[in-house]
C-alpha positions in Angstrom: -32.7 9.8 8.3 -30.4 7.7 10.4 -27.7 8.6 12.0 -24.8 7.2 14.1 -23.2 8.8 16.7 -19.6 7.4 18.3 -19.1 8.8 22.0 -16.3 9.2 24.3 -13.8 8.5 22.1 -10.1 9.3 22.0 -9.7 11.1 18.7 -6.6 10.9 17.1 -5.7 12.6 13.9 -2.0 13.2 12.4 -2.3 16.6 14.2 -4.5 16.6 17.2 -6.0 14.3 19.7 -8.3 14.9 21.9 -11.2 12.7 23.7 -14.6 13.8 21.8 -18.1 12.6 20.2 -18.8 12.7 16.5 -22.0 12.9 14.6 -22.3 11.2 10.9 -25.1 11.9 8.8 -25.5 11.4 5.1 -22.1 9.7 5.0 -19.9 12.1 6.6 -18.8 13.4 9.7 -21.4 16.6 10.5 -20.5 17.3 14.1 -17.4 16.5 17.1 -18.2 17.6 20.2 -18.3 16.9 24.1 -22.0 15.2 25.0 -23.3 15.4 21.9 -27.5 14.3 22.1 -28.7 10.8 20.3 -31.7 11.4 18.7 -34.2 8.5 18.8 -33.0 7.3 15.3 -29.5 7.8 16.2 -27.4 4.5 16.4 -25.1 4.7 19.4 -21.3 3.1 19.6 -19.5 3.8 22.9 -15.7 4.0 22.3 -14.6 4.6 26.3 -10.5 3.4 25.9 -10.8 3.3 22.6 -8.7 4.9 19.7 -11.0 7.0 17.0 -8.3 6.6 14.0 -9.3 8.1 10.3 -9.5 5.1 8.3 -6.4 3.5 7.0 -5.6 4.6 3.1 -3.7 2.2 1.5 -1.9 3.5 -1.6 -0.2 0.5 -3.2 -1.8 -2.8 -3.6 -1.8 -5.4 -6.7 -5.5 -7.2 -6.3 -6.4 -9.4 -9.2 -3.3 -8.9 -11.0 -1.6 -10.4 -13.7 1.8 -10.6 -13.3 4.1 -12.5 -16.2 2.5 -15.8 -15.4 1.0 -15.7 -12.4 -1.7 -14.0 -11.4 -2.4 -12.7 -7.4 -5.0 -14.6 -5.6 -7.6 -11.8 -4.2 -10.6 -10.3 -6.0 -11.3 -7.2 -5.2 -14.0 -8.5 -3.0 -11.8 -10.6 -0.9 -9.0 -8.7 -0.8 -10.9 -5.3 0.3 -12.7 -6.9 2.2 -9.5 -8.1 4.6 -8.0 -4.8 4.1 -11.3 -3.3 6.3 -10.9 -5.8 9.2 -7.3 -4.6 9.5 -9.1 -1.3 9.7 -8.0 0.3 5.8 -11.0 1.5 4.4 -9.4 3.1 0.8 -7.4 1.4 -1.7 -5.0 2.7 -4.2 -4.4 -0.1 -7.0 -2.6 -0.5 -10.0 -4.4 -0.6 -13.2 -2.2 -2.4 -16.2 -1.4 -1.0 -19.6 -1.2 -4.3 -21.8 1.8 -4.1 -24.5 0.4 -2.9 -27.9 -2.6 -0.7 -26.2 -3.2 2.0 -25.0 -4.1 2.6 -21.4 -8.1 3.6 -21.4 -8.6 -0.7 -22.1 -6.7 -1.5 -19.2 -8.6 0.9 -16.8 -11.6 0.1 -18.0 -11.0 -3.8 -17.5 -9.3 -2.5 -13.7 -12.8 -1.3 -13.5 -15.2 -4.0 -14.2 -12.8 -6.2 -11.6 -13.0 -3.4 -9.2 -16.8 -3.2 -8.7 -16.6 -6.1 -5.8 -14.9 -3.3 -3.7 -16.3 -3.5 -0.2 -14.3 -0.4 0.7 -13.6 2.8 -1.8 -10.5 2.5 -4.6 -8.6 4.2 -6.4 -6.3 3.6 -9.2 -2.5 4.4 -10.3 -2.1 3.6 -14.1 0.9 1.5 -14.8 2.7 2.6 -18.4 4.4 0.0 -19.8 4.6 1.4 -23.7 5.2 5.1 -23.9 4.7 6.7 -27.5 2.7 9.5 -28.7 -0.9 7.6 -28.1 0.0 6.5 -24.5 1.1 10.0 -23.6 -2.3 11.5 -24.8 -4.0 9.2 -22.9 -2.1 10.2 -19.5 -3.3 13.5 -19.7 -6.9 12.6 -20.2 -7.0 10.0 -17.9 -5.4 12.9 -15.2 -8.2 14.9 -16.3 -10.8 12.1 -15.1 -9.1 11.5 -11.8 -6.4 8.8 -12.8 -3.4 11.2 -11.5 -0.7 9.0 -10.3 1.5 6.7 -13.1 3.6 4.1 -12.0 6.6 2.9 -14.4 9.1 0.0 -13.4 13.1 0.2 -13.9 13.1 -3.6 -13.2 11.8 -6.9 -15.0 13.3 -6.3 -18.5 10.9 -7.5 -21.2 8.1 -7.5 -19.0 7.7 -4.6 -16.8 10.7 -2.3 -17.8 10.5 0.9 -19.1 14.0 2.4 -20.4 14.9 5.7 -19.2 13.6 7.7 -22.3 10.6 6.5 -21.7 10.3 7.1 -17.7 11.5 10.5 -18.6 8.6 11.4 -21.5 5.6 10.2 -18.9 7.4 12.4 -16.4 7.7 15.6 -18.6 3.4 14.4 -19.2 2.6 14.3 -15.3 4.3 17.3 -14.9 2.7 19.5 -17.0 -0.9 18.1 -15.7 -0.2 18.3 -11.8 0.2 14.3 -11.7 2.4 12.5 -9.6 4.5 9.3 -11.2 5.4 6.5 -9.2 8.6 4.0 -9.7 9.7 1.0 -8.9 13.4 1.8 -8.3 15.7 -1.6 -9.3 18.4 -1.5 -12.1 16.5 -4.5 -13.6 19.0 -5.0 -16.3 21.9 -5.6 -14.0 19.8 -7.9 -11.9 18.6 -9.8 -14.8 22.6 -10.8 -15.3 23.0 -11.4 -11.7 19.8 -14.2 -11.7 20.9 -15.5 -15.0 24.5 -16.5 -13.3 23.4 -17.7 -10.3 20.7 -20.1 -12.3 23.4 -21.3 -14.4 25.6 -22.4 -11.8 23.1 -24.1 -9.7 21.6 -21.7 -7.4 17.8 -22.3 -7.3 17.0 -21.9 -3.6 14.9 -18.7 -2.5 17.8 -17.3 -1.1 19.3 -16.2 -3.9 16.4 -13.9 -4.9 18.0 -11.3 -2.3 21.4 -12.4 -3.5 20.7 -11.2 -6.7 19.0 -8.2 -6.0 21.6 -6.2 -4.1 20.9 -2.5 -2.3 23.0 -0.5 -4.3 21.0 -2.0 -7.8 18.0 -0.1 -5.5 19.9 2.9 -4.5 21.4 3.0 -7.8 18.1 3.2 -9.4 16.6 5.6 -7.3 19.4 8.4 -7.3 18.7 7.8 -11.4 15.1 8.3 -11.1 15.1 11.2 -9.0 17.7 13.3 -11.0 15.2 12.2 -14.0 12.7 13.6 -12.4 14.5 16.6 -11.2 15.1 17.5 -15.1 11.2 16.9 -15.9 9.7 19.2 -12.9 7.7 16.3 -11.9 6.6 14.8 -8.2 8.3 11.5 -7.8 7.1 8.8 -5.0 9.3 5.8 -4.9 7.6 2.8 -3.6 8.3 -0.1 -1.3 11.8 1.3 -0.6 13.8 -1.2 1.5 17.1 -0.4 1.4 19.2 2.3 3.1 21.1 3.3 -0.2 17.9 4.1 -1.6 16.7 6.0 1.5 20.0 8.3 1.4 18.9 9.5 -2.4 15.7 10.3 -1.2 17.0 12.2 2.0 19.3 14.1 -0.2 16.9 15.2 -2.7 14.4 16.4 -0.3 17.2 18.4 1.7 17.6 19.9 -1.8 14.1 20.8 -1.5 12.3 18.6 -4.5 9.0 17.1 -4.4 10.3 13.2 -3.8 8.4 11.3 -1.6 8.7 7.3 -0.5 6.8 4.7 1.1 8.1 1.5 2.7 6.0 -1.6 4.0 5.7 -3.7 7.1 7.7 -6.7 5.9 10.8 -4.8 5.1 10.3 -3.3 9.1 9.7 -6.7 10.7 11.3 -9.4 8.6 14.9 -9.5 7.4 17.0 -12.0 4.6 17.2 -14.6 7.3 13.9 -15.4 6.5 14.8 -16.8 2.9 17.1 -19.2 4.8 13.8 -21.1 6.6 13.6 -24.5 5.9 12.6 -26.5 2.7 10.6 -24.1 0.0 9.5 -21.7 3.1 11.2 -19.1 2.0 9.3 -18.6 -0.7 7.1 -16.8 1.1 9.0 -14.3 1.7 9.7 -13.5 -1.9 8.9 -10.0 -3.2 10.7 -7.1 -4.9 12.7 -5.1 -3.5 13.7 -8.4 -1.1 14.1 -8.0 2.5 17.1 -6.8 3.6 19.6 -6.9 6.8 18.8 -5.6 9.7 20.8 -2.6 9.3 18.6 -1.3 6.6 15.8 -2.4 8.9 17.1 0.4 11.2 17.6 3.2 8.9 14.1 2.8 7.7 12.7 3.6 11.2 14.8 6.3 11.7 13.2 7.7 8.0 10.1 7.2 9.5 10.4 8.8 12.5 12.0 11.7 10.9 9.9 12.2 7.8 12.7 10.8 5.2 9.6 8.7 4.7 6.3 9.4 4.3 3.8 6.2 4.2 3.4 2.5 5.3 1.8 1.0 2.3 1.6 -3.1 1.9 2.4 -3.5 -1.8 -0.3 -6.6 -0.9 0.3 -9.1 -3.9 -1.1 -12.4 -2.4 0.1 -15.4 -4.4 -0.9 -18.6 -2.4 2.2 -21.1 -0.9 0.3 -24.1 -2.0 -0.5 -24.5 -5.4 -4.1 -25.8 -4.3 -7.3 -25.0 -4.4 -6.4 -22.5 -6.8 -4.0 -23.7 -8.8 -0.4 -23.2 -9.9 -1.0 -19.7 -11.6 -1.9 -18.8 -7.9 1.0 -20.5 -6.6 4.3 -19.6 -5.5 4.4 -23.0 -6.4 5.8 -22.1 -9.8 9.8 -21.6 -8.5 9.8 -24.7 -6.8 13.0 -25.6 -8.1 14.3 -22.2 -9.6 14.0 -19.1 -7.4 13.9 -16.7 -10.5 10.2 -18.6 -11.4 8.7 -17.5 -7.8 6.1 -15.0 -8.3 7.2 -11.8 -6.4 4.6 -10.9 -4.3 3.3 -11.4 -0.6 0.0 -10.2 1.6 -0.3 -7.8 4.2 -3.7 -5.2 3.9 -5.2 -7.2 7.0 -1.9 -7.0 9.4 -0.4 -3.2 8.7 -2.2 -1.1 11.5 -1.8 -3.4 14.3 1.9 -3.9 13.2 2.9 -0.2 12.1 0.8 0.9 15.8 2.9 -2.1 17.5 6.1 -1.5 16.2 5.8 1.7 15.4 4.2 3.4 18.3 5.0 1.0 21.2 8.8 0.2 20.4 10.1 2.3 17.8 9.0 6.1 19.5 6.5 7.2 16.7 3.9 9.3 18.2 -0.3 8.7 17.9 -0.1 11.2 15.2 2.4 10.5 13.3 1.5 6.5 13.3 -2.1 8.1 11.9 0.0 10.2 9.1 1.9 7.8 7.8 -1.3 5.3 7.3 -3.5 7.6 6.7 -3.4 11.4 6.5 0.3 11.1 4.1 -1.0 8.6 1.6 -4.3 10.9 1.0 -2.6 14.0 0.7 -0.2 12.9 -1.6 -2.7 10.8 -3.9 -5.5 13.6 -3.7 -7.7 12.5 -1.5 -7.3 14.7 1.5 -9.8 15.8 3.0 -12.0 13.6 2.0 -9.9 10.9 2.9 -7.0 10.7 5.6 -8.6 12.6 8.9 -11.6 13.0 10.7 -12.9 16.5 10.1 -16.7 18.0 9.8 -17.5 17.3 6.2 -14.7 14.2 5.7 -15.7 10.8 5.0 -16.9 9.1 7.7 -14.4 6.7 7.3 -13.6 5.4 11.3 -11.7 3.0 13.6 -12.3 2.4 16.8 -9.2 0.6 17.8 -7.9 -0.9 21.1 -4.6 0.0 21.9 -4.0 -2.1 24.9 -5.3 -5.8 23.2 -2.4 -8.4 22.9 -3.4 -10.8 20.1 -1.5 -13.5 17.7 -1.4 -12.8 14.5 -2.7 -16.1 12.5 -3.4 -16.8 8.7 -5.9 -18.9 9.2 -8.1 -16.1 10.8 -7.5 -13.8 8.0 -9.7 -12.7 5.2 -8.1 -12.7 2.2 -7.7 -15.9 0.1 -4.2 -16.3 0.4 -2.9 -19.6 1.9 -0.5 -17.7 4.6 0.4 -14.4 6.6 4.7 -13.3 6.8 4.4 -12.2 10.6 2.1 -15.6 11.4 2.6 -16.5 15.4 3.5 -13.0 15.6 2.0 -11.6 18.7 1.1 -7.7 18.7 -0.9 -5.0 21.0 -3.2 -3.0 19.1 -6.3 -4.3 17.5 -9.4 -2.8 15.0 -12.6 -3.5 16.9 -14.8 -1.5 14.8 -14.8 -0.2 11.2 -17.1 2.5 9.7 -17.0 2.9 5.5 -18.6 6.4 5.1 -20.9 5.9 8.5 -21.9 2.8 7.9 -20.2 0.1 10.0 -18.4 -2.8 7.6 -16.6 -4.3 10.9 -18.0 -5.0 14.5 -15.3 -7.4 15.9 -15.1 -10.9 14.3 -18.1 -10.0 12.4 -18.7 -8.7 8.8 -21.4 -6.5 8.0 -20.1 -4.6 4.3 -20.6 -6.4 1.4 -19.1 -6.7 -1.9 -19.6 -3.9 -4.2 -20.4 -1.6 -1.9 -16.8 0.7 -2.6 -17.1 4.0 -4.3 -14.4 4.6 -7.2 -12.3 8.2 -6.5 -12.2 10.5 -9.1 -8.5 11.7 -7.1 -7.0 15.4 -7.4 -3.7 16.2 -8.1 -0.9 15.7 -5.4 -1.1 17.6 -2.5 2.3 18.1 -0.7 3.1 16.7 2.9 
């Protein structure tokens, strides 16, 4: 039997840290200790200044997705496979009901496209009909370790749910432990705001934030809190970018209810300004919620330092700038010359811990620990993962990162792994960087090089929510 033993490492968990060896065998972590002995089969990997991180769970990504018409340019191969070099080594995705089925077809076919997984996945269940079949289904599905829904307020006719609706799939996941997940816009207000500025001439990408104002986001999330207030149910509100928002979910949680929220790099690092850049460049930037002012910037690192916030996911959707080699359905491409046409959607699974450990850690006062929570110990426990996921702990998944805190390094698409044609933060320098990656003990990621392959992810049956 081999084994693999990592030595002198700085451990870092979201509660301790502490310089230590570990011992994996059989996949997991079977012994931490000082000067633990290599056996003759024993692979050895010194980690003297480096960081020994859990790996990175990432709990909201949109990989080989169909979205209106577009569709988001990673397979599940690619696009776990860039995720490990930026050191994530599980994936929470979203698995689409179609309109008109019910929701075991569109796991299923999640499935078969998920089998190219080079690290382990997950999936949430997106609901967009709710009836009596569709609500049947949640509960089975929880039963077989499906146990997080995710239902839109925005995108009327294509993602929208109305609030009847969100509120029967809450009253479902509450009663089977399950955990629903919304994106928080008041679409149908929006949808009147884009409709004017298109008729009066306004086309650039600029008017994407312009037309999706805060309080439509705060609005949406004090109404989907209070919803699920009434139906006893967990509530996690994700990629929340604006401040309005933010206060709903402060207040709720001073109230004592079981809302949690993620935000994502972009909305920490970038701000509207960057929809002014010149020509179609803004484009790039287009996702929803859109980035915001700085101001909001600021109030979301405050939430993150004080817990108002609980994970840094990426909400990676990857559609390319140029419309080749893949072609325009790839493309952002598609809004060339009407803003409301750009697919909403941008990477970021390869760039979050070096920014979140760069920003985060190095400017913005969060500590080792709670930079390892919020990208990796949060998003397990609150998905059902934990322990098995999210820490490194005899009997966990020996899921590691070494990482090297004190590497400065440029951030460049063209060095990236995923398909996509561009990175938001490109020229972006940053100190922190993933020099080694273990999936389960075996190492995926030794520098530059790639050693996983594709397929080799596990699918996780999950548990119900476990509060953090």
């Amino acid at each position: 039997m081999v084994s693999t033993l990592i030595k002198n490492g700085r451990i870092v968990t979201a509660v301790d840290e502490y310089t230590a060896d570990i011992l994996i065998e059989d996949d997991r972590v079977r012994m931490i200790g000082r000067d633990l002995p290599a056996a003759d089969h024993t692979q050895v990997h010194d980690a003297q200044g480096l960081l020994v991180l859990p790996g990175g769970v990432d709990v909201h990504t949109h990989l080989d997705w169909d979205f209106g018409a577009a569709r988001t340019v990673d397979t599940f191969g690619t696009g776990t496979k860039a995720a490990a070099f930026g050191g994530t080594t599980t994936v929470v995705d979203f698995a689409n009901q179609t309109r008109g089925e019910r929701l075991r077809p569109g796991l299923e076919n999640w499935r078969r496209r998920a089998e190219s997984a080079c690290v382990d996945v997950g999936a949430h269940m997106i609901v967009l009909d709710v009836n009596r079949e569709t609500l049947a289904d949640m509960t089975t599905l929880i039963q077989e370790g499906v146990t997080s829904f995710k239902l839109f307020t925005a995108y009327p006719g294509v993602l929208m749910v109305d609030d009847g609706a969100l509120f029967r799939a809450m009253r479902v996941a509450a009663a089977g432990g399950a955990m629903i997940c919304v994106h928080a816009e008041n679409g149908p207000v929006i949808q009147v705001l884009v409709e004017d500025a298109v008729a009066e001439g306004h086309t650039a990408p600029r008017y994407h934030a312009l037309t999706r104002p805060s309080s439509m986001e705060g609005e949406a999330t004090h109404r989907a809190i209070r919803l699920a207030e009434l139906a006893g149910t967990p509530l996690y509100v994700v990629h929340l970018s604006a401040a309005e928002a933010l206060a709903a979910v402060v207040q709720a949680r001073d109230q004592g209810l079981p809302v949690y929220a993620e935000t994502c790099p972009h909305y920490l690092f970038l701000t509207v300004a960057d929809y002014d850049r010149p020509g179609f460049e803004g484009a790039k930037y287009v996702m929803t919620p859109p980035l915001r002012t700085s101001a909001h910037q600021e109030a979301l690192w405050r939430g993150l330092r004080t817990d108002d916030l609980q994970v840094v996911s990426t909400d990676h959707c990857p559609f390319c700038f140029n419309e080749q080699p893949y072609g325009l359905k790839f493309s952002k491409a598609q809004g060339r010359n009407d803003f409301s046409k750009i697919p909403n959607g941008a990477p970021g699974v390869e760039t979050r811990l070096p920014l979140i450990f760069d920003g985060g850690v190095r400017q913005h006062g969060l500590s080792l620990n709670r930079f390892v929570e919020l990208t990796a110990t949060a998003p397990a426990r609150l998905f059902g993962l934990f322990p098995r996921k999210g820490t490194i702990a005899v009997g966990s998944d020996a899921d590691i990162v070494l990482f090297d805190p004190n590497e400065t390094w440029t951030i460049r698409g063209a060095e990236g792994h995923s398909r996509v044609d561009y990175t938001m933060f490109e020229g972006r320098a940053v100190t922190g960087r993933v020099k080694k990656v273990f999936l389960r003990g075996q190492l995926i990621v030794d520098g530059p090089e790639w050693l996983g392959k594709e397929g080799m992810g596990e699918f996780l049956r999950r548990g119900v929510s476990g509060k953090t």
